[in-house]
Each structure stands twice: as structure tokens, then as C-alpha cells.
N, C-alpha and C positions, 0 to 999 in steps of 0.2 A: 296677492294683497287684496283683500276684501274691503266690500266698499264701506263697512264700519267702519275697520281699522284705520282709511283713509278719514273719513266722516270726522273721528275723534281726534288723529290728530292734529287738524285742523282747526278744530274747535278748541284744541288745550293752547295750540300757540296762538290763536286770536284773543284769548280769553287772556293769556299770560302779555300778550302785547298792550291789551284793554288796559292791564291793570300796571304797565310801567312808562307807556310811552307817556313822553313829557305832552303835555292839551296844547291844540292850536286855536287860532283866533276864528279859523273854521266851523270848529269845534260849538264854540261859543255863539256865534250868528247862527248856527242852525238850529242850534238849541234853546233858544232865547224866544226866538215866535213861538214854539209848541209849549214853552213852559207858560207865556204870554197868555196864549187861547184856553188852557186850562185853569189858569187865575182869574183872567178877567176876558175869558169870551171872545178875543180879537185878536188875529195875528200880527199884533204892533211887535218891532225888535228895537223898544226903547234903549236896550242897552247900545246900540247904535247912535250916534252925532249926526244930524242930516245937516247941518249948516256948515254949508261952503261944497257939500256932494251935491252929486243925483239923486239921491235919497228923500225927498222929499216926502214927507208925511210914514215915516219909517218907524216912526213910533205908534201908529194908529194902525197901519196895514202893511206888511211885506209883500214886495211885488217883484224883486229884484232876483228873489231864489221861487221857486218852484212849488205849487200849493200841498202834494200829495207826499213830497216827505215830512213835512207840518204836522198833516193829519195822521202820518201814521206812528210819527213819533210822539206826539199828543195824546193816542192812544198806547203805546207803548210807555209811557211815564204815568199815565193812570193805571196800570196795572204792577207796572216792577215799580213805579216811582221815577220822580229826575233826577239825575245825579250822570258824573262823566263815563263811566262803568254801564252804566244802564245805556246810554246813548251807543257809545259803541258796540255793546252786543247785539243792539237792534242792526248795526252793519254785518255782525258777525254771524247772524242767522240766517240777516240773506244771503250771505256769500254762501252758508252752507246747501240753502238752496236750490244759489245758482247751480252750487258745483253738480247738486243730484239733476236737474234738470239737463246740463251738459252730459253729463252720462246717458241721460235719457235719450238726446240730441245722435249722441258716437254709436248708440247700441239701435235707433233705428234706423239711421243710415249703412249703419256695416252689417248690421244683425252679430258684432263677434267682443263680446262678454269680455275679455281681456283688455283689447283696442282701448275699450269704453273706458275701465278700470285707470289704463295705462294715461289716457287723457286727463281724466280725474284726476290722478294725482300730478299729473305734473301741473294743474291750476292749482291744485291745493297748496303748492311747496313756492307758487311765482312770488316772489319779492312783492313787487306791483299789486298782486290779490290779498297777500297777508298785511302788510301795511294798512290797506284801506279798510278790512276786515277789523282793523283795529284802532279806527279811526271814527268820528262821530260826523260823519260828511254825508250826502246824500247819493253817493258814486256807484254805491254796491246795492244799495236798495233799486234803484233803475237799472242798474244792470241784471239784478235777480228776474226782475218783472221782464226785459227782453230775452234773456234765458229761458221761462216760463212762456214767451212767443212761443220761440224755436219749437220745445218741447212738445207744448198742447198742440202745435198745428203737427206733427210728425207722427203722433198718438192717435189724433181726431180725421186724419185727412181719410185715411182707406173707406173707412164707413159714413164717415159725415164732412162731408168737405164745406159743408156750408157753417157747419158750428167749427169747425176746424178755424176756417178764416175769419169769423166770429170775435171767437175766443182770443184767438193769436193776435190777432189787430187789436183787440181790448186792452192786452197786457202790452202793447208798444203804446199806445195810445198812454197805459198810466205810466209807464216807463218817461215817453215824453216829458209829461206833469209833475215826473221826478227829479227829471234833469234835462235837457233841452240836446244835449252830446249823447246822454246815452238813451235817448228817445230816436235821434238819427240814428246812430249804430244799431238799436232793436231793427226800426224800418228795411235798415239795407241788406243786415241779417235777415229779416223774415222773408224779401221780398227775393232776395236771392233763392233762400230754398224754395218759397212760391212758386217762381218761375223752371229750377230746376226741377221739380217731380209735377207737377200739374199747368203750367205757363200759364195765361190771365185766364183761366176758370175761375167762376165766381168773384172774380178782384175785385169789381163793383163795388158791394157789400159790405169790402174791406173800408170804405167811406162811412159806414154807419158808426163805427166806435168811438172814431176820431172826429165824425160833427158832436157825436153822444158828450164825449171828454172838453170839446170847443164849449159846448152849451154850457157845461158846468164851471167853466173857468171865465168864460165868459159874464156872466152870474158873480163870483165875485170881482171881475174886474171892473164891472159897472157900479161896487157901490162905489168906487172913489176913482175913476178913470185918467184923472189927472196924475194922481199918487204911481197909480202905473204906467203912462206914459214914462214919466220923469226916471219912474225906478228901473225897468226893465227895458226901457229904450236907452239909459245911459249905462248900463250892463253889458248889455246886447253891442249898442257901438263900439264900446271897448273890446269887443271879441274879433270883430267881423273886417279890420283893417286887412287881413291877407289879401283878400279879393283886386284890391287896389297896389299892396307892392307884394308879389307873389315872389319875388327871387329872396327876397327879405325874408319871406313866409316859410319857404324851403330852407331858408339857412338856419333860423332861426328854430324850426323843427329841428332838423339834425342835431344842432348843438344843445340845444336848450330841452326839449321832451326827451330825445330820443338818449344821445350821451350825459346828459346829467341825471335824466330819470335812472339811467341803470350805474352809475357812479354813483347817486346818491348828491349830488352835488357837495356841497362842502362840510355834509354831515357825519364822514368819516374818516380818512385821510387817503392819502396817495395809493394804499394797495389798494382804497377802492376802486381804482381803475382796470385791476381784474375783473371787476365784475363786466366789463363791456363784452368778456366772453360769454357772457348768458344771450345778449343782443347779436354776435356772432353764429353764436348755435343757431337760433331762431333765423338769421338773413340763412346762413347754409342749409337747414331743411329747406328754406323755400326753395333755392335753387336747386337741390337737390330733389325734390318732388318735379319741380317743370322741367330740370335735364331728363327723366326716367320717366320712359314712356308708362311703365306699367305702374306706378306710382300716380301717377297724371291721372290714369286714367280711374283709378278709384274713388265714385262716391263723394265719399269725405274732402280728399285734396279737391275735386274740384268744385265745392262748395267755402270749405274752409279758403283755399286762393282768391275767388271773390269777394269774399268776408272781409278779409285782410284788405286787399286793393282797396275797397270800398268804405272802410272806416277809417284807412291811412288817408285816404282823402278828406274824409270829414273832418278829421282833425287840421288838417292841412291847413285848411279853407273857413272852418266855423269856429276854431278854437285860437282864437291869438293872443291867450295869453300864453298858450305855450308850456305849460305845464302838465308834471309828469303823472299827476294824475291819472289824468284821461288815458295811460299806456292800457289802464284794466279792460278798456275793452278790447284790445288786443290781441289778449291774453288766451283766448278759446280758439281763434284759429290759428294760432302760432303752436300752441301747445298742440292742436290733431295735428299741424306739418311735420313737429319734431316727431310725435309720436308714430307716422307714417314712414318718416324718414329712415328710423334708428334701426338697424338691423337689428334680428330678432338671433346676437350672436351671444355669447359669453366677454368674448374680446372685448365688448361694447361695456361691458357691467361699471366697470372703474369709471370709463366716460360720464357715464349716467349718473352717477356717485358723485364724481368732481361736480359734476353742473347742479345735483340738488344739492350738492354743498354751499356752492356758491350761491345759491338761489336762499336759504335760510342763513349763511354768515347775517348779514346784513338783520333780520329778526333776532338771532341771537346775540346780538352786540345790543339792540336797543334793550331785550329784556334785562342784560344782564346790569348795563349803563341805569337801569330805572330812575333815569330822569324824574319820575313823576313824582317819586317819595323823596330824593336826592336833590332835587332842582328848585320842582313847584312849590311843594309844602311848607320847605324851609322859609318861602318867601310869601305865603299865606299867614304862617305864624307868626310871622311879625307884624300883620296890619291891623290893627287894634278892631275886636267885632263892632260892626253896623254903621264904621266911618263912610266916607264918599271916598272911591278911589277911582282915577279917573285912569286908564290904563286898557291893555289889548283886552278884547272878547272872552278869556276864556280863563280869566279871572276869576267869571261867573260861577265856573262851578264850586270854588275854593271861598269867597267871600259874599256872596248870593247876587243873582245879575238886579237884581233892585240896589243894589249898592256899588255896581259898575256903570260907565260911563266911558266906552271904548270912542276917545277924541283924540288922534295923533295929532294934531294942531294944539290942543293943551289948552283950548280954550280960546284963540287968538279970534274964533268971531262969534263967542257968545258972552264972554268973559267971565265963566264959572269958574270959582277956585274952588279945587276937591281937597279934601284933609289928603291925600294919598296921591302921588305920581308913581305909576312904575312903568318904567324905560326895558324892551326887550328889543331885539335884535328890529321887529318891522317898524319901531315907533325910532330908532336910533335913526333907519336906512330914512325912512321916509322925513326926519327933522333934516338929515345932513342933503335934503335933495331939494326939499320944499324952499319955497322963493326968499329971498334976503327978509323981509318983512317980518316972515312968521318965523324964520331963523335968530332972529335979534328978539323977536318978541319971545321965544321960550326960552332964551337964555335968560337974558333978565327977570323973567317969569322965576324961574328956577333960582337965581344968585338972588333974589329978593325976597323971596317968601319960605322958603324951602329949604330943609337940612338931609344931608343924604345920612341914611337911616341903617341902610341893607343894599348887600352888594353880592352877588354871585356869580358863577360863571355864565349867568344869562339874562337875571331881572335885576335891574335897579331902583331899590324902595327911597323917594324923597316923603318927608312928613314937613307938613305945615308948621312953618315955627309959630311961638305962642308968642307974645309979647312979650317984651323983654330976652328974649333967648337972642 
């Protein structure tokens, strides 16, 4: 298998997932600030509500996500344009990236041209990679830039160790500024193979990228320092609770990242619980690499094993919302264990088979389910053009985010009424959970002004009655 032929088809099922997965509210908040700074100059995410959040002054500056996938998706929509297709391919190039830079990663660590290939693609086929690949988040763009560590220092070290660590620190350092998870996991990755082939030579130095990136983020946090506190300090808290009930934190990984990430949670039905053998395979290479000594002692396993240790803790510990996300950075050391692991037999072929089977089920159900033309659209063409609809994030790309207003309170503390409500699954969870107050008030809100319009198996359209109706 050549590494085009992997290259491509990786690119054809991100491209095919681009163009059917139903958009999230993700989606929509990430896309909002970069369409924002190339309208009117400023990364405000007006399509955002800040009253009654942490979000304070959210409409002027965003502080709460991360400045460098802003800009580069900013610059990515002045060139393809904005739109949800174009958002997600910018995820879909880095992932391709990544994956040549892991190959990069397997073939100077082992020096053996197949290994490389064989790791390649099983990131190319993970659940976890193709999803995000197809997704307009900022997950894979920081992960590209930590992959892009790994690499450049593994390329640069034999002859220039000092541009090696440089470079490599530069791209964790933007990695950071992409995502704050996968700026850690770049760190622990880089710092690990650091350590392994050269130990603290030059480490020093490795300071100068990451004051370089501080300065520059620093620069915008001072023009409005209050805005950031409020926004990224009440982000940030909501993450960092493990630290305080840690038994909670482990249980709550297990169940919640680790078995709903690879069941999918309640996005497919009961067989998807076959898929926990894809999670199986990956615990048994490891064990199977630290049972076999000659396994153990390879290079790769004992870089890839501290990889692993070291980012399953970060999530541990730094991620408490617990989602399945964050599994993508996983994904490169688990996939050199398995591919270390799997005997180089025939017998093994069918294995290998069932697991990349299982590994694309899950893509090939969303593309074929295409939600996006089946679900979304239907419920776009009913909202009359350039009304106010007040509803999830990612609205935006179907009705323009100058005419969204993402408020799952519905107004209860600014008292805006939108010609438009639409009710999907996070604005339902979060009315049926929000306090008696705002519960009575969006009932009534709803049985008094409002006729339900449009109904789906996911979005619910109210329109503003006119008088007399």
C-alpha cells in the first residue's frame, strides 16, 4: 500500500464525511470569530449570548477558544471562502498532514518504509481521526502542528540540534495556541522523544518559542484583559475539576471518553457496542508490546508507551469535560503499539480486516445517513430568508450568523424575541435541566407567542405568531 493510495483515500472519506455529517454547534462558535475578523476586523463571536455566562464581551473579542485557529481559518475562508465544507476541509488537510508527518515520525525512528506505511494507515482508517477530519473544530489543526514537532525535530536533530529544537518547540508552542489539549499532548510527545535520543541537550532554548508565542497572545489579551479573564478563566474552570475528585475523574474517563468515544454514544444503536473491540485491540497491543521483551525493546514502542501514558494523563487530569474528542491524540501511539504488535502472519489478515472494518462502519453509516442534506437543509428551507432566529450555532452556516443568535435561555435575561426558535437536541437537554425560573419562562415564552412550524427527527422550527393568528 503506497502512501498516495493511503493519502487519497483518506481524503475522499473526509471530503465525503465534509459533505454529509449533520454541523454542530462547534462547528458554528469556531467559525463565527474568523468570519467576524474578516468582516469587520475583530474576533467578536456575536453569534454567541454572553448574558447570564462567562462570556463576557464575546461579541467584541473571543478569549474562550484559542487565537491561531481564528487566524488560520480566517485566512482559509479568504481564499476558498466561508461556508461549512470549506471549514471542514481546513480540518481535513491538516489531518492529511498529520498523517505524512507520522510517517515521517515511524520511518526515522525504525528507518523501515513498510512499519511507517502500516502506521499511516491505520491513523488514516481510526474512527476518532476521520470524524474530526470531518469536522470544523480546531482538534486536528493542533494536532497537525504537534505532529509537525515530532517530525521537524527527528529530520533536524542529527545535523542541527539547535534548529531542530527551534522548530519543534515552535510548532507545539502554535499547537498550544490551537488548542490548549493538544498543545499539552504536542509538549509531552516532543519532550519525550527529546529526552529519548538527545536528553536535556539544548532544552533551554526550547523557552524561546513559547516566551515568542506568550508575547504574541499576550498582545492580544491586553487589549481587553477583563474579556479574558471572564472568558477563559470560566472555560478553563470548567475543565480542571479532576484535580479535586480524581476517583470521579477516572470513572468518569472510563465511561464517558474512553466507552462512549468508541460506541459512539447514543449515535448509533446497540451493535454499536462492538465497536469497544477497536478499544480492546489497542489495550492488547499495549500489553502485548510490555509482555515481549523484544517488542519492548524497539525504538518506537518505547517512545510510543510513554506517548500514551503521558497524554492519558492529560486528559485525565486537564480535560473534565470528558469528551470523546480529545481520543485523536491518542491515536499515533496506539496505532505504532498495534502496528508493532500484529504479527507479520497471513492468519492475521482477516483480523486486520474485521478491525479496519470496524474502524470505517461508523463513517460509512454517517455518510450514507447524510444527515446534512436529510436533516439540516430541510429545516433551513423553512426559515424564511434574513429573519432573526434565535437557535444552536451552527445555523450559521444555513441562515447567515448575522441572523443567529445561539441563546438556549431563549431570551429569559435579555428579553429578545427572534421571529425564529429552533429546539435541537442540546437546547431541549439544557431547557429540561436549567432552573424552575427559566423553565416556566420558556414555556410560556413558547405557548404565547409562537406556533410550531417544522418538526424533524432533530430540529424543532417555532415562528412568531402575527396578530391575530
Amino acid at each position: 500500500m503506497t502512501l498516495a493510495v493511503i493519502a487519497s483515500a483518506y481524503m475522499l472519506i473526509a471530503a465525503a464525511l465534509s459533505l454529509t455529517k449533520i454541523p454542530i454547534c462547534d462547528e458554528g462558535w469556531y467559525a463565527d470569530p474568523a468570519l467576524h475578523l474578516i468582516r469587520h476586523g475583530n474576533m467578536g463571536s456575536p453569534v454567541l449570548e454572553s448574558a447570564g455566562t462567562f462570556l463576557t464581551g464575546i461579541d467584541q473579542k473571543t478569549y474562550w477558544i484559542m487565537p491561531v485557529h481564528i487566524l488560520v481559518q480566517a485566512a482559509w475562508d479568504r481564499i476558498f471562502g466561508p461556508s461549512l465544507f470549506s471549514a471542514r476541509m481546513l480540518s481535513a488537510v491538516a489531518g492529511l498532514a498529520a498523517l505524512l508527518c507520522f510517517y515521517i515520525v515511524v520511518r526515522r525512528i525504525t528507518s523501515r518504509e513498510r512499519l511507517a506505511l502500516f502506521v499511516m494507515g491505520l491513523i488514516a482508517v481510526d474512527t476518532s481521526f476521520l470524524v474530526l477530519a470531518g469536522t470544523g473544530r480546531s482538534d486536528m489543526l493542533s494536532l497537525a502542528f504537534g505532529a509537525a514537532a515530532q517530525a521537524s525535530y527527528l529530520t533536524l536533530r542529527a545535523s542541527k540540534l539547535t534548529t531542530a529544537v527551534l522548530v519543534a518547540h515552535a510548532f507545539v508552542a502554535a499547537s498550544g495556541l490551537t488548542h490548549p489539549i493538544g498543545g499539552l499532548a504536542a509538549f509531552a510527545s516532543l519532550v519525550c522523544l527529546q529526552f529519548y535520543f538527545d536528553g536535556a541537550r539544548r532544552i533551554a532554548i526550547a523557552a524561546i518559542p513559547y516566551a515568542a508565542g506568550a508575547a504574541a497572545w499576550g498582545l492580544y489579551i491586553a487589549r481587553a484583559p477583563q474579556f479574558f479573564l471572564a472568558q477563559f478563566g470560566g472555560n478553563s474552570g470548567e475543565r480542571l475539576w479532576p484535580w479535586k475528585l480524581p476517583l470521579l475523574a477516572v470513572r468518569r474517563e472510563v465511561v464517558e471518553r474512553y466507552i462512549g468515544g468508541y460506541t459512539m454514544g447514543s449515535a448509533w444503536s446497540r451493535l454499536a457496542d462492538v465497536r469497544l473491540l477497536i478499544l480492546a485491540a489497542y489495550l492488547t497491543a499495549v500489553i502485548a508490546v510490555l509482555a515481549t521483551p523484544r517488542l519492548r525493546r524497539n525504538p518506537l514502542a518505547k517512545v510510543a508507551l510513554v506517548q500514551a501514558g503521558l497524554i492519558a494523563m492529560i486528559l485525565l487530569l486537564f480535560e473534565g469535560a470528558k469528551q470523546p474528542w480529545y481520543l485523536i491524540y491518542l491515536v499515533f501511539p496506539l496505532a505504532a503499539l498495534l502496528a508493532l504488535a500484529v504479527p507479520r502472519r497471513s492468519a492475521w489478515t482477516a483480523a486486520m480486516a474485521a478491525f479496519i472494518g470496524l474502524q470505517l462502519a461508523y463513517p460509512a453509516m454517517v455518510i450514507v445517513q447524510d444527515k446534512y442534506r436529510k436533516t439540516y437543509m430541510p429545516l433551513i428551507e423553512h426559515v424564511a430568508p434574513g429573519t432573526f432566529t434565535m437557535g444552536t450555532a451552527e445555523l450559521g452556516f444555513g441562515l447567515g450568523f448575522e441572523n443567529v443568535l445561539d441563546d438556549p435561555r431563549l431570551g429569559f435575561y435579555t428579553g429578545q424575541t427572534p421571529d425564529n426558535i429552533v429546539l435541537d437536541p442540546r437546547y431541549e437537554s439544557y431547557i429540561k435541566d436549567a432552573p424552575q425560573p427559566v423553565r416556566t419562562y420558556i414555556a410560556d415564552f413558547l405557548n404565547r407567542q409562537y406556533r410550531l412550524a417544522f418538526s424533524n427527527s432533530y430540529y424543532t422550527l417555532y415562528t412568531r405568531q402575527r396578530p391575530g393568528e
